[in-house]
C-alpha positions as CSV (number, residue, x, y, z in Angstrom):
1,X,1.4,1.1,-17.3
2,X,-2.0,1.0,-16.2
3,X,-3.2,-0.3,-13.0
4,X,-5.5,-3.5,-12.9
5,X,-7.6,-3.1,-9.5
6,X,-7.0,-6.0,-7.1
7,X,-9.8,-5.0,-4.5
8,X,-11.9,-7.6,-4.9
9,X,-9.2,-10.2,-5.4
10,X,-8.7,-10.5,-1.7
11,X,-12.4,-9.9,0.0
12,X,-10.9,-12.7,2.0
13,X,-13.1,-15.0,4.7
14,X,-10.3,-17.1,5.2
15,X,-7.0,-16.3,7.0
16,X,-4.8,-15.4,4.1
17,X,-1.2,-15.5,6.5
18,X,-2.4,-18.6,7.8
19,X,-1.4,-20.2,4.5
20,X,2.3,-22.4,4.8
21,X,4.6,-20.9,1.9
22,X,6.0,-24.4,1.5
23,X,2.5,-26.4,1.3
24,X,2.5,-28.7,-1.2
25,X,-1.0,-27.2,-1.6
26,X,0.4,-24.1,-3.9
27,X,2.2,-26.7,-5.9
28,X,-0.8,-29.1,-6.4
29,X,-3.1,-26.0,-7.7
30,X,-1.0,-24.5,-10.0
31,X,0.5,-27.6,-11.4
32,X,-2.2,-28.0,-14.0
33,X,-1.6,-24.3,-15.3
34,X,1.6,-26.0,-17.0
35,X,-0.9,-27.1,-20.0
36,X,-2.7,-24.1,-20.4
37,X,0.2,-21.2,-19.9
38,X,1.0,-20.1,-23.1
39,X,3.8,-17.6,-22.1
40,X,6.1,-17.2,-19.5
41,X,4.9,-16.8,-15.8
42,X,6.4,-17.0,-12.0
43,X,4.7,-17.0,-8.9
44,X,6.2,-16.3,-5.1
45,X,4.7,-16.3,-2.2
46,X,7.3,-15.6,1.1
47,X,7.7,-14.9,4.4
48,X,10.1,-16.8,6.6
49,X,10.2,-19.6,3.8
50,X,9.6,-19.2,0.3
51,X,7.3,-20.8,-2.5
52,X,8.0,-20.5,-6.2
53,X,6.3,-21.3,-9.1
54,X,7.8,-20.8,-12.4
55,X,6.7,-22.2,-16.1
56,X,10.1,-23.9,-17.9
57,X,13.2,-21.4,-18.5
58,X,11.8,-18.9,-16.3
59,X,13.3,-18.4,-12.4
60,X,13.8,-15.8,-9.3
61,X,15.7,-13.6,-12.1
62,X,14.2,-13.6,-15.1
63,X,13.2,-10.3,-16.1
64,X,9.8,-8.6,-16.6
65,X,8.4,-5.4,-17.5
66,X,6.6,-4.4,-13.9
67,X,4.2,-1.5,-15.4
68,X,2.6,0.3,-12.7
69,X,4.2,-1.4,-9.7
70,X,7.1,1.0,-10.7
71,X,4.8,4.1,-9.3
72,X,5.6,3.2,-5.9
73,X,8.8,3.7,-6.6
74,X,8.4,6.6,-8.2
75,X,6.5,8.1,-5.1
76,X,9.6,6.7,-3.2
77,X,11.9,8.7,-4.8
78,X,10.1,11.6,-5.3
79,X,9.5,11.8,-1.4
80,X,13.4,11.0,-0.5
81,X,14.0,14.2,-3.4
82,X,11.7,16.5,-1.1
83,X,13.8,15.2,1.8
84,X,17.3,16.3,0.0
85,X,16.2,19.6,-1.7
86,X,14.0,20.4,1.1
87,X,15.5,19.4,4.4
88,X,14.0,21.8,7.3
89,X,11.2,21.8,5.6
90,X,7.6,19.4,6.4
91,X,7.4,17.4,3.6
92,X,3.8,16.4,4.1
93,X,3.1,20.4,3.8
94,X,5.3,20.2,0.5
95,X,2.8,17.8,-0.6
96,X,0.1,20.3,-0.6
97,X,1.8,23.5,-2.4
98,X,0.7,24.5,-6.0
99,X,3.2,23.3,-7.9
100,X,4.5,26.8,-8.8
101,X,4.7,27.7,-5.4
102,X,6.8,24.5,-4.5
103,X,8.6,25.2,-7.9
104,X,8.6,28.7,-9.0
105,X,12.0,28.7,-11.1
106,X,10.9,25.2,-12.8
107,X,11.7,25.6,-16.5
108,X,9.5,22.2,-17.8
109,X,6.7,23.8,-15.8
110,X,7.2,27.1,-17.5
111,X,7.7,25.3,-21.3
112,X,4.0,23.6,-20.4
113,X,2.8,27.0,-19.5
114,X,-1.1,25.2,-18.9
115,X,-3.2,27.2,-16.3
116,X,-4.1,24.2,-14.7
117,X,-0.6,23.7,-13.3
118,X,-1.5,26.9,-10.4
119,X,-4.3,24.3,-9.5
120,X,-2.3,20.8,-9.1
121,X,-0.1,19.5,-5.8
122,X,2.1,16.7,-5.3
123,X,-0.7,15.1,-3.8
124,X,-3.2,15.6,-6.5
125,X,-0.4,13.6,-8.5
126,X,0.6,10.4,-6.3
127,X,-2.9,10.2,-5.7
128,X,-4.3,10.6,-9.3
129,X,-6.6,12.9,-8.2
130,X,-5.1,15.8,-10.5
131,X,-7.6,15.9,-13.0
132,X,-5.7,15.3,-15.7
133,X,-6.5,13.0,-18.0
134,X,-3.9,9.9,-19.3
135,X,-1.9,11.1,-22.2
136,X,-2.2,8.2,-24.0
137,X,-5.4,9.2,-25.2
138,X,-3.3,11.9,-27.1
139,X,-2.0,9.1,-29.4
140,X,-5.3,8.5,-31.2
141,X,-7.3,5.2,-31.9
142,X,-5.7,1.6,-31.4
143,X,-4.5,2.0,-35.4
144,X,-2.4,5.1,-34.5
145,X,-1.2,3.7,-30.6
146,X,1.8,1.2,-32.5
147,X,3.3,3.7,-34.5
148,X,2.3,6.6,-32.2
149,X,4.1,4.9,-29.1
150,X,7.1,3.9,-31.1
151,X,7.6,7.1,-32.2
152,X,6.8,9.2,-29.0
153,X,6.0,13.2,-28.5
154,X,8.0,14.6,-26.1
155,X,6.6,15.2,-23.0
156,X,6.3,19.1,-23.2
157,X,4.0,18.5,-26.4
158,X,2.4,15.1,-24.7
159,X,1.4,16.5,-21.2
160,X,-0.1,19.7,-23.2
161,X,-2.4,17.6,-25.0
162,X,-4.3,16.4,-22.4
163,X,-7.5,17.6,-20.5
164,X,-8.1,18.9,-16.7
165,X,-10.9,18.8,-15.1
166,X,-11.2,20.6,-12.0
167,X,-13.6,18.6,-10.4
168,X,-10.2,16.7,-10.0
169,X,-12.1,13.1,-9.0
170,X,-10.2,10.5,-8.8
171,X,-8.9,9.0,-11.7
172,X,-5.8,6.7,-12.7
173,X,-3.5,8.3,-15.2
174,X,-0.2,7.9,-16.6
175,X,0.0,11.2,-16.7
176,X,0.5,12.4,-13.0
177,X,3.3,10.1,-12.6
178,X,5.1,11.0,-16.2
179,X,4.8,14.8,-14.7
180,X,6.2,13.4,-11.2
181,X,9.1,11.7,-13.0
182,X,9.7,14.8,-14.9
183,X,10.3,17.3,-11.9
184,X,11.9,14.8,-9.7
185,X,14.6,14.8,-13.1
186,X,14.3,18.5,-12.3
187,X,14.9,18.5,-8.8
188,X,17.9,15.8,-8.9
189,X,19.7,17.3,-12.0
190,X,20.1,13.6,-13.7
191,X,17.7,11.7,-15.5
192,X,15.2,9.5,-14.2
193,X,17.4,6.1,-14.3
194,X,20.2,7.5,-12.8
195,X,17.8,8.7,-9.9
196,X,16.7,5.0,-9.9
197,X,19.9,3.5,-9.7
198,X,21.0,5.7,-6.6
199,X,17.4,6.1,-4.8
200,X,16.4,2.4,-5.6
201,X,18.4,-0.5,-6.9
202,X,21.6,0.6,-5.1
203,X,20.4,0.6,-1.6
204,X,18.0,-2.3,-2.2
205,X,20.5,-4.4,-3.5
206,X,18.6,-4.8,-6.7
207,X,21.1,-6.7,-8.8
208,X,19.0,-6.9,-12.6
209,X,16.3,-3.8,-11.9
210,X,16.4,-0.8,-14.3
211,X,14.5,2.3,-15.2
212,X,15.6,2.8,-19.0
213,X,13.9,6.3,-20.5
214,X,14.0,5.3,-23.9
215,X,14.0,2.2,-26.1
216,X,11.5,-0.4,-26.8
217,X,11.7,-4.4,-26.3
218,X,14.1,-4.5,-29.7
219,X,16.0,-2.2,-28.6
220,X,16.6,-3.7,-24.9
221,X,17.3,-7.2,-26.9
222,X,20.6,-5.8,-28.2
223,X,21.5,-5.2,-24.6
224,X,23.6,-7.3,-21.7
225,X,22.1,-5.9,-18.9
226,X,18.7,-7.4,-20.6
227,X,20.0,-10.6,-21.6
228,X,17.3,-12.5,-18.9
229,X,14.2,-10.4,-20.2
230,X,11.2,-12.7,-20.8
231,X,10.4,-12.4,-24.8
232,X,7.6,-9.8,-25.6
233,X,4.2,-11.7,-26.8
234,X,2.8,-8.6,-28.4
235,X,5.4,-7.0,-31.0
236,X,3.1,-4.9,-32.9
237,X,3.1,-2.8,-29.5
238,X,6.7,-2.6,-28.2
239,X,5.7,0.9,-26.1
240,X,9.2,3.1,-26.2
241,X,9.9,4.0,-22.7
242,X,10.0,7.6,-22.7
243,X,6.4,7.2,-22.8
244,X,6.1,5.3,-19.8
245,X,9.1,7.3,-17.6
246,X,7.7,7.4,-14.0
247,X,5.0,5.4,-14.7
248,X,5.9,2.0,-15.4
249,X,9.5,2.1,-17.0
250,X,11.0,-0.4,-14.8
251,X,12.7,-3.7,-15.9
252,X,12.9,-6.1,-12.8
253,X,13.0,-9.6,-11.6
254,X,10.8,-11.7,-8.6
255,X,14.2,-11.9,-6.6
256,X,15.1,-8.3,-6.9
257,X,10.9,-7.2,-6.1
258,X,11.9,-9.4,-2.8
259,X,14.7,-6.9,-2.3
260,X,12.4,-4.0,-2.6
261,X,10.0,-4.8,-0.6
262,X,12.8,-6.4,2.1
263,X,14.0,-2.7,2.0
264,X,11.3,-0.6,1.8
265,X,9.5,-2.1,5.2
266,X,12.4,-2.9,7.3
267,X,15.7,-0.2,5.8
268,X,14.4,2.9,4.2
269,X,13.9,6.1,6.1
270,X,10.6,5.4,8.2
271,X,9.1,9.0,7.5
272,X,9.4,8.3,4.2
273,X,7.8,5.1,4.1
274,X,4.8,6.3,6.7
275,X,3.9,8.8,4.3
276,X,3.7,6.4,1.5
277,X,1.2,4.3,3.4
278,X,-0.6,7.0,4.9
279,X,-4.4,6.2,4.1
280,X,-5.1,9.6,1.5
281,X,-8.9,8.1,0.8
282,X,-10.9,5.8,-1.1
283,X,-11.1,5.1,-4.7
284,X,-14.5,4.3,-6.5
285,X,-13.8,0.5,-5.1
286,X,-13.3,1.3,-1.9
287,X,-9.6,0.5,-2.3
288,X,-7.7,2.7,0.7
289,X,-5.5,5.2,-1.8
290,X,-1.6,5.3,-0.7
291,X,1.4,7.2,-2.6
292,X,2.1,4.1,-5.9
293,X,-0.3,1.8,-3.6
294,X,-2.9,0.6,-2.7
295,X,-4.5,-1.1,0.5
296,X,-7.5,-3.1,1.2
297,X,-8.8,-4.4,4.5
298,X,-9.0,-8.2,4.8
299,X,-9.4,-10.5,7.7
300,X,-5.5,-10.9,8.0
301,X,-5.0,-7.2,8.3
302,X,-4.5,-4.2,5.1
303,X,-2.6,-5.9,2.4
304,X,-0.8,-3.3,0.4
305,X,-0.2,-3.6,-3.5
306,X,-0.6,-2.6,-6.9
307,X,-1.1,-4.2,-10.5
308,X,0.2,-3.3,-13.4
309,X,0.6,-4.0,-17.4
310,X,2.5,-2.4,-20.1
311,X,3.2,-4.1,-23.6
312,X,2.2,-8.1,-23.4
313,X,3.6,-8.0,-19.6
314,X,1.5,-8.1,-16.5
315,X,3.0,-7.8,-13.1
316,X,1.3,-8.4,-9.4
317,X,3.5,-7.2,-5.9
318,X,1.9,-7.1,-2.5
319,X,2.1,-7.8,1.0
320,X,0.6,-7.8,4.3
321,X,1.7,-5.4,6.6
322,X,1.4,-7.5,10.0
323,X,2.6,-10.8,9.0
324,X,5.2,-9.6,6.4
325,X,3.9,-12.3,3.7
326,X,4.6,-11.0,0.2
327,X,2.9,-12.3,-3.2
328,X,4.2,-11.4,-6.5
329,X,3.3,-12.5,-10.1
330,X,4.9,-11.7,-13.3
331,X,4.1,-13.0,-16.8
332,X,4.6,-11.7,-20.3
333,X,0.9,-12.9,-21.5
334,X,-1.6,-11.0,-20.0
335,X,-4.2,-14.3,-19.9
336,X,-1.5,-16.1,-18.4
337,X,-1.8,-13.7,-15.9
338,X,-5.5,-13.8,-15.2
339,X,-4.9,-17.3,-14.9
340,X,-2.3,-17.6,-12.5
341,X,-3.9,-14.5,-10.2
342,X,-6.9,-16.5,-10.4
343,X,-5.9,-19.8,-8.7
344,X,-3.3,-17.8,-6.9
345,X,-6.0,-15.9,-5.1
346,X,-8.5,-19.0,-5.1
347,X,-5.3,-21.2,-3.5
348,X,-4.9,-18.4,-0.4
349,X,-8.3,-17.2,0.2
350,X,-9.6,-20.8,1.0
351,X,-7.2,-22.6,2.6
352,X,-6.8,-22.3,5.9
């Protein structure tokens, strides 16, 4: 679930939407990565043509654990939830009520019953500037995190274990978007995946994408609509779900990302999708903050995107907003993963 900062990754000096999807280039550089990968991996890079890399038994739809890429689809649905429940209202106002002004009958807000509730927005969560600290941390050392994760609070008890600061700096935790997930179940009167499946995978097209809220990788394996997910390298782990609801809980696949992102820049409501881009500030690395994303300025324009890990799976989805050109990587070994983002990034920052 947590998010792996890609700012400096694309500090380009080269014209990164210069680079020809089909180049035998990509092939010849990640080539060698076949006797060194460990785990399964896949690579795209598209725009008008495609260019796919894949280690043996692994395609367009095998299926990954995404981690924090799923928080912009979170902040998708949240914002399309505003636009139902609140109609005549300005949902970039919304954005900027206390949260039990915006939700004064809410009964998970009342059952937290934490002070620092009267001080948060909807903002303050999409943009992790809340304050609140990641309720992970609630779980103990890294003896207690297996068993602990495996064997999950619920979130009443979870999200009142955790601190607030009310300097409220910016700061990346699982928590604002477990809390998101929660009221937006709230809001839609249906749990989180059936949310997904209306808000998300239905109009996207997304044929193998799901948002399960409980269950770990054992569980998912006695499952059909799992039957293409990539082995998990790290058992010990195995993090149940209903930890990670909102805030990386999403099973999907390269072709059904390409989906997402096909409908999220040229289908869905462009209000909607403005506000998720909007430019909310900088984090410590100078990384433009959006609502699940974030933007960095290179020569070829703001490329948008987001990192993310949960269990042994590592994920990578971005794309320019000029050009169109989208990268995505997903591997169930997290050094696999350096490894591929690291010629990946090498390959289309110096070719030109």
């Amino acid at each position: 679930m947590r998010n792996l900062c890609f700012t400096a990754l694309f500090t380009c000096t080269t014209v990164f939407a210069s680079v020809p999807c089909s180049s035998p280039e990509w092939q010849k550089y990640l080539a060698p990565l076949e006797e060194t990968l460990e785990g399964d991996s896949i690579v795209s890079v598209s725009d008008s043509v495609d260019f796919v890399y894949a280690t043996p038994g692994v395609d367009e739809n095998t299926q990954f654990y995404i981690g924090a890429i799923s928080t912009n689809m979170t902040a998708y649905m949240l914002l399309m939830t505003l636009r139902e429940v609140y109609p005549q209202e300005e949902w970039e106002k919304l954005l900027q009520v206390p949260l039990p002004q915006l939700f004064p009958k809410s009964p998970f807000l009342k059952k937290l019953g934490k002070s620092w509730i009267n001080e948060i927005t909807l903002l303050d969560l999409l943009t992790h500037r809340s304050g609140l600290s990641n309720y992970l941390e609630a779980y103990g050392d890294e003896f207690a995190l297996a068993k602990g994760w495996n064997h999950p609070m619920d979130p009443v008890t979870l999200l009142q274990s955790i601190s607030f600061d009310r300097a409220k700096k910016e700061l990346y935790s699982n928590s604002n978007y477990l809390l998101l997930g929660k009221l937006i179940e709230e809001m839609q009167g249906e749990s989180f995946d059936l949310v997904f499946a209306r808000l998300i995978q239905t109009p996207a097209r997304m044929r193998s994408s799901f948002a399960p809220i409980a269950g770990n990788y054992f569980a998912f394996q006695q499952q059909a609509r799992f039957s293409r997910l990539a082995p998990d390298r790290d058992p010990i782990v195995c993090l149940d779900m209903s930890n990670a609801l909102g805030a990386g809980n999403v099973i999907s696949t390269v072709a059904d990302l390409k989906r997402w992102a096909h409908y999220l820049l040229d289908e869905a409501p462009r209000e909607i999708v403005d506000l998720m881009l909007k430019d909310y500030g900088r984090d410590a690395d100078g990384e433009i903050i959006n609502l699940g994303f974030g933007t960095v300025d290179t020569c070829s324009g703001p490329f948008v995107g987001h990192q993310g890990s949960l269990d042994s799976y590592a994920t990578f989805f971005g794309f320019f907003l000029e050009s169109r050109l989208l990268v995505i990587a997903c591997s169930n070994k997290e050094s696999d993963f350096e490894q591929v983002m690291e010629i990946l990034v090498d390959q289309i920052t110096t070719t030109h």
